[in-house]
N, C-alpha and C positions, 0 to 999 in steps of 0.2 A: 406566466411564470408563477410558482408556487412555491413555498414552502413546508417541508416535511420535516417534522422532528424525531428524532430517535434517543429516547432514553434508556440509557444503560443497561440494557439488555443483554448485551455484547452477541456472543456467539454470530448466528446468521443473519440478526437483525438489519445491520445496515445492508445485506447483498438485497433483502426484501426490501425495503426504500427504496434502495436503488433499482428494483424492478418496476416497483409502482409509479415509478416518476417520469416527466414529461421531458424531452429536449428543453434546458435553458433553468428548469428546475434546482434549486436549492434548496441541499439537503444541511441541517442544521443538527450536528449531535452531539449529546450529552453523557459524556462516558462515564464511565463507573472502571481504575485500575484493576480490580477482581474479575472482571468481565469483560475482558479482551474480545473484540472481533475477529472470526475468521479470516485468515486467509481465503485466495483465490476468488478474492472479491473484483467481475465485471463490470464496467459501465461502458462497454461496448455503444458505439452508433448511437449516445447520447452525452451531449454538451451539459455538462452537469458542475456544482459545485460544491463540494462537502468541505462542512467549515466545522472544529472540534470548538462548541462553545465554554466548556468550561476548561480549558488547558489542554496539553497538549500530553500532559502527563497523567489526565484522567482519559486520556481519547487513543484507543494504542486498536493496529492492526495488527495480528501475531500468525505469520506463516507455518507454525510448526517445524521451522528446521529442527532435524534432528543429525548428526554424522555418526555413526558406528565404525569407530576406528579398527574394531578387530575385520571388520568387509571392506572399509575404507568405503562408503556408501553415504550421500546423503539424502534425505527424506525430506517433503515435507510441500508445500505452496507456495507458489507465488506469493505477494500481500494484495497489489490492486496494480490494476492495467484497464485503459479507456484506447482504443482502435478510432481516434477521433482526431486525428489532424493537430494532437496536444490543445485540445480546446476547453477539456477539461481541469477542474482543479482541485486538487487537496489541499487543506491548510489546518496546521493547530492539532497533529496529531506525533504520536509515535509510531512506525514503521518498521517492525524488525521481526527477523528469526525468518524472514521469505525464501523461499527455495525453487528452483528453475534449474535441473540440472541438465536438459537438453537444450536449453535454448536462453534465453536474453532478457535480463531483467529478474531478480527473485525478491527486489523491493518495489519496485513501479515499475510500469513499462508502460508508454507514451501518455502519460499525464502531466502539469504541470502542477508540482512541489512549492509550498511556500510555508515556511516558520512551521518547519517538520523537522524530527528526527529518523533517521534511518539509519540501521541496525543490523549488526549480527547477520545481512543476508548472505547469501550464494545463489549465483551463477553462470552460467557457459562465460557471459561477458557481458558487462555492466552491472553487475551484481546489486548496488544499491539503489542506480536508476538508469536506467535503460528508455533515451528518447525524452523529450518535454524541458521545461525550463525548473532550473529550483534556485530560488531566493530564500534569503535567512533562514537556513535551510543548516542543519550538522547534517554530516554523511560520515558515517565510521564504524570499523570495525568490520565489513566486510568483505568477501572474498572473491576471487574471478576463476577460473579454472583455467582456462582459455585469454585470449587475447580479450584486451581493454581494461580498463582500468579497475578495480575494485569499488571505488566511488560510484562514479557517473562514466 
């Protein structure tokens, strides 16, 4: 097991950590609010754990939602999704603006949430978390189109 740091970079940085790193690996980072992370960040088929060490309000995912009410259209990414039996875990971050409009999940999708915010997403269903466990955790302000809840 290892640790990898990421400092304030934002944009792709963390999905590139998240490629370099081993099964069981923790990822430790350092955010900068001007320098939000991209959305549609994977940690597919690895047991991982990213922990925002300086707050949670220097530490933000940002999916790009966008909606165009004159097309009635929403735009934009997912925030983060791990395909791992929820064995992974985010903590100490903000999570918002994620978009999934064919499918499940536009904040998280099967990761497990702890002393996070999540935000302003959409979509199909579960819009803010889709799958995995969240602890001390806000979920607000987003939307479902379809069946399930807005939340979780």
């Amino acid at each position: 097991m290892a640790v990898i740091e990421v400092h304030g970079q934002g944009g792709d940085a963390l999905q590139l950590a998240i490629n370099s790193a081993a099964v069981g690996d923790i990822i430790h980072v350092y955010g900068d609010p001007a320098l939000p992370y991209s959305g549609g960040i994977n940690c597919t088929s690895k047991k991982l754990t990213i922990t925002g060490m300086n707050g949670r309000e220097n530490c933000i995912i940002d999916g790009g939602h966008t909606y165009d009410e004159a097309t009635d259209t929403h735009s934009g990414n997912f925030c983060i999704r791990s395909i791992r039996n929820n064995e992974s875990i985010i903590e100490n971050f903000i999570i918002r603006n994620g978009c999934n409009n064919n499918d499940n999940g536009g904040g998280t999708i099967d990761i497990n949430v702890n002393n996070c915010i999540v935000e302003n997403c959409y979509a199909n269903r579960g819009a803010g978390c889709y799958y995995g466990t969240v602890t001390n955790s806000i979920i607000r302000y987003n939307n479902t189109v379809n069946d399930g809840a807005g939340g979780c």
